[in-house]
C-alpha positions, 0 to 999 in steps of 0.5 A: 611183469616188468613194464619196458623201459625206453632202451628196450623199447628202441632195440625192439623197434630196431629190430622190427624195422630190420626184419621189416626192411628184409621183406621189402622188394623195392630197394629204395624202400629196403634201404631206407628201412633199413638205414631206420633199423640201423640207427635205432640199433646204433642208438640201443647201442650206445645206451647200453654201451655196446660199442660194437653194436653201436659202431657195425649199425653205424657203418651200416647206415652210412652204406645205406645212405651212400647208396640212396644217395647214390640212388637219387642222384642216378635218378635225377640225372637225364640221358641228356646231362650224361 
C-alpha cells in the first residue's frame, strides 16, 4: 500500500470537514466549517490543477465569509444603534 502523499491527505481533510460542517445545527458553526472544507477543497484544487475545483470551492467560501460577516456585524449592532 501506497503511503498518501500531502495533496490527498488536503482533499481528504477537505472532505471531512465538508461532511462535518453538514451536521452542524448552529449556522455560525456550519459556516465556519464549512468556509475550512472550501478552502482546503480550493487548495486541492489547484495542486491538481482542477480548475473548477478550485474555482466553485472559492466561491464558496467567499459566500461563507460573506455571510459570517454578516452575521458578526448583526450581532454586534444593538437595538440602540439601529
Amino acid at each position: 500500500m501506497e503511503a498518501l502523499n500531502m495533496v490527498e491527505v488536503i482533499g481528504y481533510l477537505a472532505s471531512v470537514m465538508v461532511a462535518i460542517s453538514l451536521m452542524m445545527k448552529d449556522i455560525v458553526k456550519l459556516r465556519s466549517l464549512n468556509f475550512i472544507g472550501c478552502a482546503l477543497f480550493s487548495a486541492y484544487g489547484v495542486a491538481i490543477e482542477a480548475w473548477p475545483v478550485a474555482g466553485m470551492n472559492a466561491f464558496i467560501a467567499c459566500i461563507n465569509v460573506y455571510y459570517l460577516v454578516k452575521m458578526y456585524r448583526a450581532k454586534t449592532l444593538t437595538p440602540a444603534q439601529a
